[in-house]
Backbone as a printed PyTorch tensor [residue, N CA C, xyz], in Angstrom:
tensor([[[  9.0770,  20.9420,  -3.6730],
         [  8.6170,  19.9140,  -4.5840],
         [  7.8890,  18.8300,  -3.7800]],

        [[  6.9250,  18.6530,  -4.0230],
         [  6.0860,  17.2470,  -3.5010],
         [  6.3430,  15.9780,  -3.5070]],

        [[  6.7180,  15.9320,  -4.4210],
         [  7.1410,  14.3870,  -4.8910],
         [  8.0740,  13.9740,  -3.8590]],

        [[  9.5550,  14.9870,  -3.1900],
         [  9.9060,  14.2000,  -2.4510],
         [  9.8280,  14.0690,  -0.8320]],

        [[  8.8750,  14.4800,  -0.7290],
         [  7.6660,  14.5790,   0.7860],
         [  7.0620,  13.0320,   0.9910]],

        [[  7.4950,  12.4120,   2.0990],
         [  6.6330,  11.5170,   2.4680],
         [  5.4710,  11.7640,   3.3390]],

        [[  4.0260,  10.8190,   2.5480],
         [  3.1110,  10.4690,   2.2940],
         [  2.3560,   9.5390,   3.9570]],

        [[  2.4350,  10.5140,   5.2920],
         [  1.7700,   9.6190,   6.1790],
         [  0.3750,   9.5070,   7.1130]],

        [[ -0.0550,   8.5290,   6.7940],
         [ -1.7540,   8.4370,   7.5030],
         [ -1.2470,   8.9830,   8.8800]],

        [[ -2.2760,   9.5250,   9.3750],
         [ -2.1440,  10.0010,  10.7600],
         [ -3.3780,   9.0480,  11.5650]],

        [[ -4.0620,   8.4380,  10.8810],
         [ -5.1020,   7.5640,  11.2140],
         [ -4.2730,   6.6820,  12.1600]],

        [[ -3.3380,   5.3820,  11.6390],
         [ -2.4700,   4.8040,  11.5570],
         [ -0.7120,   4.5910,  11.5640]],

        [[ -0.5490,   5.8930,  11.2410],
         [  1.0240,   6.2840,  11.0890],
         [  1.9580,   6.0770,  10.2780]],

        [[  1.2890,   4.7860,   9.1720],
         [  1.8490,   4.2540,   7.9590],
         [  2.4670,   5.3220,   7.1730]],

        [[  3.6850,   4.9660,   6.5230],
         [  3.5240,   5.4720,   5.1680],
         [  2.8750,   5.0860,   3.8110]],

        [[  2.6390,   5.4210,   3.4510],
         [  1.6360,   5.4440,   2.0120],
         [  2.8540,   5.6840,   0.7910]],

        [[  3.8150,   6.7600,   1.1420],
         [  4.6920,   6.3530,  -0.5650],
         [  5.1670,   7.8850,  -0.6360]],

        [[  5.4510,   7.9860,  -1.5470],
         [  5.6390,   9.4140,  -2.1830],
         [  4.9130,   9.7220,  -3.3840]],

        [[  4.3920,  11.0980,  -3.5790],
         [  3.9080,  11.4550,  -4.9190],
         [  4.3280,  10.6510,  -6.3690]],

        [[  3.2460,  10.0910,  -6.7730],
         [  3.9430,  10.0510,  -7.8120],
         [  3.1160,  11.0530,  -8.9860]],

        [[  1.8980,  11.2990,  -8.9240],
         [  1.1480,  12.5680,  -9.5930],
         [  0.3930,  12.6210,  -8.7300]],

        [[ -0.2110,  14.4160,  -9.6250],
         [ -1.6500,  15.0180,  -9.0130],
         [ -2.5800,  14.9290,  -9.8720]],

        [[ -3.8750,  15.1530,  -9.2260],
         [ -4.4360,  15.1240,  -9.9770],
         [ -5.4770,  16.3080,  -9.8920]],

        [[ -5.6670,  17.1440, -11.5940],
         [ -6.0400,  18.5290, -11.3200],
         [ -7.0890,  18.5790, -12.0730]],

        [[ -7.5970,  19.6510, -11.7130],
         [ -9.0350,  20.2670, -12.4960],
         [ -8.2740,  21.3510, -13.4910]],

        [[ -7.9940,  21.2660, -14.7920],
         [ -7.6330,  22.0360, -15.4260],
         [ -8.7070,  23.3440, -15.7660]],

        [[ -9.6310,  23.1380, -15.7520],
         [-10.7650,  24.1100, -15.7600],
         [-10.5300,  25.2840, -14.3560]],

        [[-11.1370,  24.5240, -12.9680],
         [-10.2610,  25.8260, -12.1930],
         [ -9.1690,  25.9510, -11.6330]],

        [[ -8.5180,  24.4760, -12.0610],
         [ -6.7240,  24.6560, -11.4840],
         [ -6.9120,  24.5640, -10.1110]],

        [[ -7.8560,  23.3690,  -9.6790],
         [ -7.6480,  22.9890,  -7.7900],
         [ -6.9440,  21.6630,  -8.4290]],

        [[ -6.0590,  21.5320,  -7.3930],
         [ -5.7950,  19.9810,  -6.8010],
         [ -6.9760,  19.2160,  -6.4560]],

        [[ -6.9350,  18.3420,  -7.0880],
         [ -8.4590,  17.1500,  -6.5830],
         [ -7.5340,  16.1620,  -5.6180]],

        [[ -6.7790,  15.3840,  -6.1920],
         [ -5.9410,  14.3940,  -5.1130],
         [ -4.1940,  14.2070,  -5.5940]],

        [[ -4.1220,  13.4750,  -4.8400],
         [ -2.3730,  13.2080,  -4.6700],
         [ -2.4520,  11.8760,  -5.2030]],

        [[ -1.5860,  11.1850,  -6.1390],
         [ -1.5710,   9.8980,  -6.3290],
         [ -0.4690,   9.5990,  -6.0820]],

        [[ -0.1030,   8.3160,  -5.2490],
         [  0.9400,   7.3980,  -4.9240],
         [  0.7380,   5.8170,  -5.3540]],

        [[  2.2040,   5.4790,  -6.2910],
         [  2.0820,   3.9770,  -6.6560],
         [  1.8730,   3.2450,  -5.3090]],

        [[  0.8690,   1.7560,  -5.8130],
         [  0.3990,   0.7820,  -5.1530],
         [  1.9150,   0.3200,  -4.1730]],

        [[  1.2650,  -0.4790,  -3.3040],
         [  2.1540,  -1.7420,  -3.1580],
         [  2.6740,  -2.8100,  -3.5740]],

        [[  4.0650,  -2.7840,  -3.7290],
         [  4.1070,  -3.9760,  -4.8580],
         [  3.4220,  -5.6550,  -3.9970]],

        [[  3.6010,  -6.4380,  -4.7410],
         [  2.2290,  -7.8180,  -4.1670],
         [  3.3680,  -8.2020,  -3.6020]],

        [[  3.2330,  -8.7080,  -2.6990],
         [  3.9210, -10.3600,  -2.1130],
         [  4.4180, -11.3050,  -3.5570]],

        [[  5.9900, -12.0260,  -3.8270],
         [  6.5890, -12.8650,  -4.7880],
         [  6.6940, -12.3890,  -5.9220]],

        [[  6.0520, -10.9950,  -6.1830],
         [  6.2230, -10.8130,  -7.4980],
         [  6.3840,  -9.0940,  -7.7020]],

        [[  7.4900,  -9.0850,  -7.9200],
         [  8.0850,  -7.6110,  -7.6260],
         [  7.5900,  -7.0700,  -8.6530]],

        [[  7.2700,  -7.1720, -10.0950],
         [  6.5780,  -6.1500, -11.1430],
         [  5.3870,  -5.9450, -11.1990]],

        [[  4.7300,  -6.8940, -10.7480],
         [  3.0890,  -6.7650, -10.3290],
         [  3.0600,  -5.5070,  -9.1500]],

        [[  2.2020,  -4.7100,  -9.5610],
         [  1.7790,  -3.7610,  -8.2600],
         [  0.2250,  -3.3600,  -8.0750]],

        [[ -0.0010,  -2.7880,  -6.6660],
         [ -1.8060,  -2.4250,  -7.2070],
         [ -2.1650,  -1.7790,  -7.5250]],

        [[ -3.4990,  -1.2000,  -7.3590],
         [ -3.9560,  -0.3210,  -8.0810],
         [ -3.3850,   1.2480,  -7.2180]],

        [[ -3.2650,   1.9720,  -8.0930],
         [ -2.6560,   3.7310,  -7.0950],
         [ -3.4750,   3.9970,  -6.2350]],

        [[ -2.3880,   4.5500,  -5.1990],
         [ -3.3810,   4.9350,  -3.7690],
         [ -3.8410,   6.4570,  -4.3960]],

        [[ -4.5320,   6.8390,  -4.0020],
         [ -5.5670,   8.5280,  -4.2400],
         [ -6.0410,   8.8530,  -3.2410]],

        [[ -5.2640,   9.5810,  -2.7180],
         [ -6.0750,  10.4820,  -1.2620],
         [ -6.2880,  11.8910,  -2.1010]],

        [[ -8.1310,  12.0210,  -1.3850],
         [ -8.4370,  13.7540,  -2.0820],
         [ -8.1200,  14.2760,  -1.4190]],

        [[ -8.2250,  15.9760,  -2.1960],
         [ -7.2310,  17.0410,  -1.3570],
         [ -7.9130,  17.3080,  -0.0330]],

        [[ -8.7840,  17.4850,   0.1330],
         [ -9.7090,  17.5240,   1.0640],
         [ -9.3020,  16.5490,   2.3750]],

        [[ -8.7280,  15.7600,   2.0490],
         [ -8.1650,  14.7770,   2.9390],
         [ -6.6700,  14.7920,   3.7780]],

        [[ -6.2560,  15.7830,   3.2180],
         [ -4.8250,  16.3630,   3.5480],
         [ -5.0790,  16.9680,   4.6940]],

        [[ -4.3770,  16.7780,   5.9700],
         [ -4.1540,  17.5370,   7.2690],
         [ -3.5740,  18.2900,   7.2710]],

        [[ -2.0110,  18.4830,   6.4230],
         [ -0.9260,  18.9990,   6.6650],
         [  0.2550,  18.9260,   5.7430]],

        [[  0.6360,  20.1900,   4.8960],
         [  1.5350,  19.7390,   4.1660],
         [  2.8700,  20.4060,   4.9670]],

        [[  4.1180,  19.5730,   5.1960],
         [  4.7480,  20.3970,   5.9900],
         [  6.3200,  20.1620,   5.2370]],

        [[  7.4140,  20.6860,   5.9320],
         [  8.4920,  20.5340,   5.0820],
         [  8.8980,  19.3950,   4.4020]],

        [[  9.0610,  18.6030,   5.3220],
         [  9.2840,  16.9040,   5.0280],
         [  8.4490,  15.8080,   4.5660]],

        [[  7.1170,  16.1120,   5.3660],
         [  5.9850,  15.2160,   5.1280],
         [  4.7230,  15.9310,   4.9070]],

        [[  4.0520,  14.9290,   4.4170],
         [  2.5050,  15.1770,   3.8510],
         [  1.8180,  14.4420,   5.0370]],

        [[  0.8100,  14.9730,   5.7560],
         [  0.1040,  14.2220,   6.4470],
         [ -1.5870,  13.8630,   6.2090]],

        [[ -1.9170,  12.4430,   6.0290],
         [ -3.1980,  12.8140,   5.2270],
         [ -4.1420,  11.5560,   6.0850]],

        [[ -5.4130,  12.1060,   6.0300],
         [ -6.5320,  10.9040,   7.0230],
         [ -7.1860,  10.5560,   5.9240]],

        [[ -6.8600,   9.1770,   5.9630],
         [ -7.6650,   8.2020,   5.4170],
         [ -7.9620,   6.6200,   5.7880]],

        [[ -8.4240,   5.4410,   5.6560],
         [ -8.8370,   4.5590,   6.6330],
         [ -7.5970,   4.0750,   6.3340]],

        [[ -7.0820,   2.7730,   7.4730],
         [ -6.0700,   2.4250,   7.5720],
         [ -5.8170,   1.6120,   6.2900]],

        [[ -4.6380,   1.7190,   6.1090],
         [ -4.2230,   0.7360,   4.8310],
         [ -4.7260,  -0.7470,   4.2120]],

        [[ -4.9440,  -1.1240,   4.9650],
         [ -5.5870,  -2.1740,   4.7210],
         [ -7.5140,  -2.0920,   4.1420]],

        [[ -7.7400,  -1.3170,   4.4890],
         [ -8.8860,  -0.7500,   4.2960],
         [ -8.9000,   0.2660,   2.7590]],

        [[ -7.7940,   0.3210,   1.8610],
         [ -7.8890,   1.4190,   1.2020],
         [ -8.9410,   0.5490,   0.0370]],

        [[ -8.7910,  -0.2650,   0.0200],
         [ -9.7080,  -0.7520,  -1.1960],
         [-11.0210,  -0.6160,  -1.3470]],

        [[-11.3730,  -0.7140,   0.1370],
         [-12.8520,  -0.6640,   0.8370],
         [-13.3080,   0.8570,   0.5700]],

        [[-12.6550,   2.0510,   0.9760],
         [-12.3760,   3.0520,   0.7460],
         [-12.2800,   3.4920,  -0.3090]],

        [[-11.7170,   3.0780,  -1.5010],
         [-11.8850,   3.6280,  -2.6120],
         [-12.9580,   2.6750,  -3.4420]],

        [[-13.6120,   1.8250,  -3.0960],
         [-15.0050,   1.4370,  -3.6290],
         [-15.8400,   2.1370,  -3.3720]],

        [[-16.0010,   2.2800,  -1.7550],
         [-17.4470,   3.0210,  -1.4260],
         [-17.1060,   4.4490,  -1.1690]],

        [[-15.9860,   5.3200,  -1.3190],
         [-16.2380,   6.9170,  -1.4730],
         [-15.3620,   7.4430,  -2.6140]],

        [[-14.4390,   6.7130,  -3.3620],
         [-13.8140,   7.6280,  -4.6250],
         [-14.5640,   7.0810,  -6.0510]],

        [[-15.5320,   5.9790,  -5.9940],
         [-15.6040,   5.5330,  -7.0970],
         [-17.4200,   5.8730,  -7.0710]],

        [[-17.6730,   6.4270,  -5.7490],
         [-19.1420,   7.2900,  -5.6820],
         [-19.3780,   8.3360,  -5.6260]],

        [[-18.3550,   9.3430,  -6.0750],
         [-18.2120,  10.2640,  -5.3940],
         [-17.3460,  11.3110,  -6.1510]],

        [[-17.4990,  12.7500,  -6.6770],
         [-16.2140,  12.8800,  -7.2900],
         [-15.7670,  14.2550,  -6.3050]],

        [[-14.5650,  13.8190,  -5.7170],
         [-13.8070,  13.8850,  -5.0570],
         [-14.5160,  15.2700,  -3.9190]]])
């Protein structure tokens, strides 16, 4: 099961989260990406951001325990999903 595989940049070494969905092409049934809930904000624990989305294509390694996936460092994911997931389909 995926969901309980942690989620780590190899860019950086962070974790990113655990699955919380996929996301599929029902037409040919590929995996497009992995979605993991945001970070919750600083003072306000119900507020969170927007879902992280690494495409499949972006996956290094799925292995027993962990998912290993390259994408820019965390801090950078916003930057990252402006200029290649929101130009781009997947």
């Amino acid at each position: 099961d995926l969901r309980n595989r942690d989620v780590i940049n190899v860019l950086d070494g962070k974790k990113l989260g655990n699955i919380m969905d996929i996301d599929l092409d029902l037409e040919s049934g590929r995996v497009l990406s992995l979605i993991m809930p945001g970070q919750a904000r600083r003072f306000n624990f119900f507020a969170r951001r927007e879902e992280i989305t690494v495409p499949w294509h972006k996956i290094v390694r799925i292995g027993r325990d962990v998912i290993l996936v390259e994408v820019p460092a965390a801090s950078n994911l916003e930057e990252f999903r402006r200029d290649y997931l929101d130009n781009e389909r997947y």
